[in-house]
C-alpha positions as CSV (number, residue, x, y, z in Angstrom):
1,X,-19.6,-3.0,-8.8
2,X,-19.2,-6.4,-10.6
3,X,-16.2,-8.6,-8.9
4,X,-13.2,-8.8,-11.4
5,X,-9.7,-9.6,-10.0
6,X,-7.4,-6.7,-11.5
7,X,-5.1,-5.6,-8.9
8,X,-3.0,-8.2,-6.7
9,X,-0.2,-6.9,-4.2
10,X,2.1,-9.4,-4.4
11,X,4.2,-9.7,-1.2
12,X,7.5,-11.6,-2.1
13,X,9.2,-11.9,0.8
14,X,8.8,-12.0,4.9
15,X,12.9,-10.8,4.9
16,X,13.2,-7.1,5.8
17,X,16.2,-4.8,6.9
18,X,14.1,-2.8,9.4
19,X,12.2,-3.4,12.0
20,X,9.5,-0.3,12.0
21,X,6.7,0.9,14.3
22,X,4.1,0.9,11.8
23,X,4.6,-2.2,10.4
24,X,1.3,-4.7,9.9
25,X,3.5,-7.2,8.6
26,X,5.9,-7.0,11.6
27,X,4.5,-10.3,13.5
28,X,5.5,-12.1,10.1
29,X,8.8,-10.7,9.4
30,X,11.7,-13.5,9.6
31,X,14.5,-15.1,8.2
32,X,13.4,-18.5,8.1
33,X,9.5,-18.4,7.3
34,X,8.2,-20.6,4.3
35,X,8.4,-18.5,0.9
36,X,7.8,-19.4,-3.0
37,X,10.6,-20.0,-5.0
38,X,11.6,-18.5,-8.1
39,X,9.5,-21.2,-10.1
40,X,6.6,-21.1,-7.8
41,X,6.5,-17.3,-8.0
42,X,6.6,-17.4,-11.7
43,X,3.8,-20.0,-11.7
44,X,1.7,-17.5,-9.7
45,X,2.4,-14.7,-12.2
46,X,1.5,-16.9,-15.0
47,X,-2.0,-18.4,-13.2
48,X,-2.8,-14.6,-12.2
49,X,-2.2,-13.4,-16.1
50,X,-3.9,-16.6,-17.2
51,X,-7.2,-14.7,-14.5
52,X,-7.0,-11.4,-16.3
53,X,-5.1,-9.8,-13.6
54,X,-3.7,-6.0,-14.8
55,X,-1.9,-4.5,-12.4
56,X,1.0,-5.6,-9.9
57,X,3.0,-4.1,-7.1
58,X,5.3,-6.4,-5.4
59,X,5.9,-5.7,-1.9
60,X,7.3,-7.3,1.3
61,X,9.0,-7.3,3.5
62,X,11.9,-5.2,1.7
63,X,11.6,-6.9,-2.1
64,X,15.0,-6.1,-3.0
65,X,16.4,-9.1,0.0
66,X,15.1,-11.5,-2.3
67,X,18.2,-12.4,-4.7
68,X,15.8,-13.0,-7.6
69,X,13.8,-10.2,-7.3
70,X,14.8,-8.6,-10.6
71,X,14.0,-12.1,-12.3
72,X,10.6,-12.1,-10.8
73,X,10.2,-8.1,-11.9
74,X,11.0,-9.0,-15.3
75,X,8.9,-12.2,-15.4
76,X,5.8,-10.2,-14.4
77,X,6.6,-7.1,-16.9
78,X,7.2,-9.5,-20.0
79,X,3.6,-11.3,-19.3
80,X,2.0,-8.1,-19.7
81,X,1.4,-6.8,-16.3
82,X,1.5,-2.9,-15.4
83,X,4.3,-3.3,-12.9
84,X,5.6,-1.6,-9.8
85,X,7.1,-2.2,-6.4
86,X,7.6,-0.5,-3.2
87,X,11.1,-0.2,-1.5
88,X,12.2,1.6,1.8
89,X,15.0,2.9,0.3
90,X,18.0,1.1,2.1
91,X,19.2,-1.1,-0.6
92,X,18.1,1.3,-3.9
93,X,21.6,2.5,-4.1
94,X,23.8,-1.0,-4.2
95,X,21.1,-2.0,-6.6
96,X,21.5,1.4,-8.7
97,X,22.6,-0.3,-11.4
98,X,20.6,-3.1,-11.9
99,X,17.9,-1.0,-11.8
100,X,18.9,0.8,-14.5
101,X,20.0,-2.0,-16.7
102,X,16.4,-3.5,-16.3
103,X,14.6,-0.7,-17.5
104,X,12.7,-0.5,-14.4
105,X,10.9,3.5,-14.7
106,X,9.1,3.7,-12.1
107,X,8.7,2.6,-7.8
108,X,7.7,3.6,-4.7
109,X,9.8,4.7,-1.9
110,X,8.5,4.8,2.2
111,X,8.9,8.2,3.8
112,X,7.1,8.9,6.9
113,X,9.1,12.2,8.2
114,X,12.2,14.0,7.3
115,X,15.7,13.7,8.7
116,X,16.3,12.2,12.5
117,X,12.6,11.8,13.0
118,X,12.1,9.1,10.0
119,X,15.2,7.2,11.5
120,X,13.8,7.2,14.5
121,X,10.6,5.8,13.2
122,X,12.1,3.5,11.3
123,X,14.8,2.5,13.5
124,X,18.2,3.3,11.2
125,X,20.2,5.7,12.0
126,X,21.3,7.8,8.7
127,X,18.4,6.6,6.9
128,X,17.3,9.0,5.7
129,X,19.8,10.3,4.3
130,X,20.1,7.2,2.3
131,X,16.5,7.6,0.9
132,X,17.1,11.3,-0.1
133,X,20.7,10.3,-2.0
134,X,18.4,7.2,-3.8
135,X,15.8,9.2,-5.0
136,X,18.5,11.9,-6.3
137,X,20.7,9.1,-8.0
138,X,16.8,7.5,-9.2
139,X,15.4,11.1,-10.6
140,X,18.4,11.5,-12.6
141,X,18.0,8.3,-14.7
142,X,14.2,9.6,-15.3
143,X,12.8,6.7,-12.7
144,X,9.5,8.0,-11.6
145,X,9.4,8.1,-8.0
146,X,6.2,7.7,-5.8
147,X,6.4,8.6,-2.3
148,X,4.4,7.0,0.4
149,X,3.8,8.3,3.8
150,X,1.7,6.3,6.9
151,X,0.1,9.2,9.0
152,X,0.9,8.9,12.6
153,X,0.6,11.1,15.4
154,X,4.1,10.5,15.1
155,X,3.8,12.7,12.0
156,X,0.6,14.1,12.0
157,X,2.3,18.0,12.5
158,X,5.3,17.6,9.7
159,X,3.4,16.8,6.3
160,X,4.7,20.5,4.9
161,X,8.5,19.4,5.7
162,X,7.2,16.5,3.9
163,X,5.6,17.9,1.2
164,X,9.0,20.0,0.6
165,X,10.9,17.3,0.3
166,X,8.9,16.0,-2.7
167,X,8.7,19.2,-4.4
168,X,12.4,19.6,-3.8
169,X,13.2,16.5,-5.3
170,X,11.2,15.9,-8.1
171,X,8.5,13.5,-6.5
172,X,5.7,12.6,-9.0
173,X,3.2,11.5,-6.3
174,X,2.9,11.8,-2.6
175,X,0.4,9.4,-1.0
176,X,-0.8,9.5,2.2
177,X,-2.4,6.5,3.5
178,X,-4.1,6.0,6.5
179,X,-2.7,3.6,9.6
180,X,-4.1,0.7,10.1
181,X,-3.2,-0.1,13.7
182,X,-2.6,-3.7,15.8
183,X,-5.4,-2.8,18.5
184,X,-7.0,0.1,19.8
185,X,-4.8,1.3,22.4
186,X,-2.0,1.9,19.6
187,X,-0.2,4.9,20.7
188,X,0.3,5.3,17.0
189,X,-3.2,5.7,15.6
190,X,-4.4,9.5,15.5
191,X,-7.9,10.6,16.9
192,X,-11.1,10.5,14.6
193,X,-11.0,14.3,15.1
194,X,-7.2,14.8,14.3
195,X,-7.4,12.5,10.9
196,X,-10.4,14.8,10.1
197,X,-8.3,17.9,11.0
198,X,-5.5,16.4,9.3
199,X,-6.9,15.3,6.1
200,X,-8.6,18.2,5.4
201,X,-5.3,20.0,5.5
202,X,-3.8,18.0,3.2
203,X,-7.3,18.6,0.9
204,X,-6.3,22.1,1.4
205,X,-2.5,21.5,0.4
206,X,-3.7,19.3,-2.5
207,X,-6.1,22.5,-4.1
208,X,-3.3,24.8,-3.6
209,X,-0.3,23.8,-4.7
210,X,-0.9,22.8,-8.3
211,X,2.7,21.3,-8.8
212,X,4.2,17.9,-8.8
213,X,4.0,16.5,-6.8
214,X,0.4,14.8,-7.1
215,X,-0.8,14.7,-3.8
216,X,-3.0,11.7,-3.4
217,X,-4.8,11.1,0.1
218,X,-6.3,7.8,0.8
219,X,-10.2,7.8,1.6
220,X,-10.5,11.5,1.0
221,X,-13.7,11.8,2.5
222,X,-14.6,15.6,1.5
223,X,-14.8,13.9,-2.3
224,X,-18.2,13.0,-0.8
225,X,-19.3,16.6,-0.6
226,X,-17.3,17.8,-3.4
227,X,-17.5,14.5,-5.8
228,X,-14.7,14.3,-8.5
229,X,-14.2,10.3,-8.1
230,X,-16.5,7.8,-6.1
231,X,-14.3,4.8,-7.0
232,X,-11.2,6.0,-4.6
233,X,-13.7,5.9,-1.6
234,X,-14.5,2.0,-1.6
235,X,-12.6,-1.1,-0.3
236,X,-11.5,-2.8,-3.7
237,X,-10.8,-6.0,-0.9
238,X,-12.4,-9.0,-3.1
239,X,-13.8,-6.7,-5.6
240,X,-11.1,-5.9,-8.1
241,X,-8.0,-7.0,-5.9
242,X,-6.3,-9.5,-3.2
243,X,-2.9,-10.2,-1.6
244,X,-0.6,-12.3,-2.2
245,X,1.4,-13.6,0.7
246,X,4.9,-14.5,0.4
247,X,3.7,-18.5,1.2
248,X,1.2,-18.0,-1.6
249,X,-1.5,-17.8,1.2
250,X,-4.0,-14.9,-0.2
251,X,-6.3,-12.6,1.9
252,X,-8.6,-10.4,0.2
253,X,-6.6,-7.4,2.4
254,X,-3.0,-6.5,2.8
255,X,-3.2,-5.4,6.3
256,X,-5.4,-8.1,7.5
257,X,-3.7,-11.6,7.1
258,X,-5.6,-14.2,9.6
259,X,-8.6,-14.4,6.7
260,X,-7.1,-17.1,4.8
261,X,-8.8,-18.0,1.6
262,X,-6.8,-20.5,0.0
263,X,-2.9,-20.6,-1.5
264,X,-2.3,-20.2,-4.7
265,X,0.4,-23.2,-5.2
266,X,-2.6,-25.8,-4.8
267,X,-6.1,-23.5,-6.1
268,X,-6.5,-21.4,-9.5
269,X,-6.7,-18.1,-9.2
270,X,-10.7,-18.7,-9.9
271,X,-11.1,-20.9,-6.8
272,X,-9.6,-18.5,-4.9
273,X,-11.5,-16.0,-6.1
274,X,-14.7,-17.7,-5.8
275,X,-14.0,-18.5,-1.8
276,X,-16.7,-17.8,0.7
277,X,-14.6,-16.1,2.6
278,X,-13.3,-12.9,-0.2
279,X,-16.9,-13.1,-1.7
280,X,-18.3,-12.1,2.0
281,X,-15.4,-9.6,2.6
282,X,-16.2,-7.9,-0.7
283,X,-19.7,-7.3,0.0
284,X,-20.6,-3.3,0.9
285,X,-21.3,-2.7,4.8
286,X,-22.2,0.6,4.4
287,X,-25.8,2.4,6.8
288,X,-28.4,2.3,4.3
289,X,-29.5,5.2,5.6
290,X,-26.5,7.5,4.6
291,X,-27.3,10.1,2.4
292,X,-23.6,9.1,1.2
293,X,-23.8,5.2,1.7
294,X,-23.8,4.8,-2.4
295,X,-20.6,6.4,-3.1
296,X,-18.2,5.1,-1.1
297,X,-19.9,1.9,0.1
298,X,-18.4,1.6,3.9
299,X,-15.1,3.0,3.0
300,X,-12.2,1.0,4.3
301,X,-12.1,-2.0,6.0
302,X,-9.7,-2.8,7.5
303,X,-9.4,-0.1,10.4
304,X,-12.9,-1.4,12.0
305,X,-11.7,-4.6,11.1
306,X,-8.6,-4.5,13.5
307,X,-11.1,-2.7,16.2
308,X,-13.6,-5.0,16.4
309,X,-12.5,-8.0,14.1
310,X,-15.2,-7.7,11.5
311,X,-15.7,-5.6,8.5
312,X,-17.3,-2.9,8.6
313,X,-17.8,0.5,7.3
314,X,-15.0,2.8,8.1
315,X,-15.1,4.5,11.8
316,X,-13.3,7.3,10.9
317,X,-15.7,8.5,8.7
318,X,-17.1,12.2,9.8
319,X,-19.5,13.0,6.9
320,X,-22.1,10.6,7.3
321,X,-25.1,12.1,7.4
322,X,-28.9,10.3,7.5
């Protein structure tokens, strides 16, 4: 795959409302850490458009804590960019309105369980609530709403309740994304034969219920043996994509943020690019040997990555084969 920056997560701000026990950005979260400004963060916009980037999803941190947030949406949206941005759902409804007014059709909302057991995840009390009364209010103003759900063991046993909740309430797309965890005695991170159990439940979900909502599971490893889309299986890290820090620092991964490779206030988007260290990261690391080593090239990253501190190809893979 030729390298060509398209996708950049764009993290906005270190300011956030909750505190949760999934969090890879929960070393970083403060009040007081060094952030762009409004002119900065519209400067970054315009270098990345200037690159060719495509696609952005602003993130955080919770996005909506930043007072200019709809400034910066808009900014990005009237350079061209295919827009989007992820929320946890605790300040959607006192910004009901603006999101309305600013045309904004479509975002993604965190949901990792249903009713006491995501507040307890997340560490609100009655927040869920407050996510399933957002995406109500958001539905009926035609916003398209994404779900997305980090799979725990924490979670590992509820994905129908989940899976309900979307259908009930009009969810486009439920995405299930792996955790990435801080170390390997995480009490969080499932077993290797758990994710494969679990996954290929959800595989099973996904074939049989036909319905919205889309059900889209990161590094679906049975596409291997029953190929519909190779491209889903590969880290896009420094191929097609990077993140953007709230600093402007930029790693070539959003849930790895000690590989620094340079900030975007003081480099182009091409020097950045061009770094050493996002040109190594985006080379494949997959067994030559593997019969299915060409189609998703290693997998993700990122998990052996926070087990060993080095890229690598993903250990939870179960269908290699040689």
């Amino acid at each position: 795959m030729k390298r060509k920056l398209v996708e950049v997560a764009f993290e906005v701000t270190y300011k956030c409302n909750l505190r949760c026990s999934h969090c890879y950005n929960i070393k970083n979260l403060a009040k007081d850490k060094d952030e762009l400004n409004t002119a900065e963060v519209f400067l970054a916009l315009q270098k990345l458009k200037k690159a060719g980037v495509e696609k952005i999803k602003f993130g955080g941190g919770e996005p909506l804590l930043r007072l200019d947030f709809f400034q910066i949406y808009n900014h990005a949206r009237e350079l061209g960019f295919d827009v989007n941005f992820s929320s946890n759902g605790l300040l959607i409804l006192p910004n009901m309105k603006r999101i309305i007014d600013n045309y904004i059709d479509k975002l993604q909302i965190s949901l990792d369980n249903v009713d006491q057991k995501h507040d307890l995840f997340r560490g609100k009390k009655g927040l869920f609530s407050i996510v399933e009364e957002s995406i109500k209010e958001l539905t009926k103003h035609h916003v398209k709403i994404n779900i997305a759900t980090t799979l725990t063991n924490d979670n590992k046993d509820d994905l129908e309740g989940i899976y309900s909740f979307c259908k009930e309430n009009n969810v486009a797309r439920w995405k299930i994304m792996k955790y990435i965890p801080k170390d390997l005695f995480d009490n969080l991170l499932i077993s290797k034969k758990d994710y494969e159990t679990t996954i290929n439940k959800l595989l099973e979900m996904k074939n049989n219920y036909a319905e919205s909502p889309e059900i889209i599971v990161a590094r679906e490893f049975n596409l291997i043996k029953t190929p519909k889309d190779y491209n889903d299986m590969q880290c896009f890290g420094g191929k097609s994509f990077f993140s953007l820090k709230p600093n402007g620092m930029v790693t070539p991964c959003s849930y790895i943020d000690n590989i620094d490779c340079g900030n975007i206030k003081t480099l182009s988007v091409g020097e950045i690019w061009n770094n050493p260290k996002i040109v190594e990261f985006s080379e494949d690391c997959y067994d030559k040997n593997c019969l299915f080593g060409d189609k998703c090239f290693g997998g993700c990253k990122a998990l052996n990555y926070k087990l060993t501190n080095n890229p690598g190809c993903d250990p939870y893979c179960w269908v290699k084969k040689s």
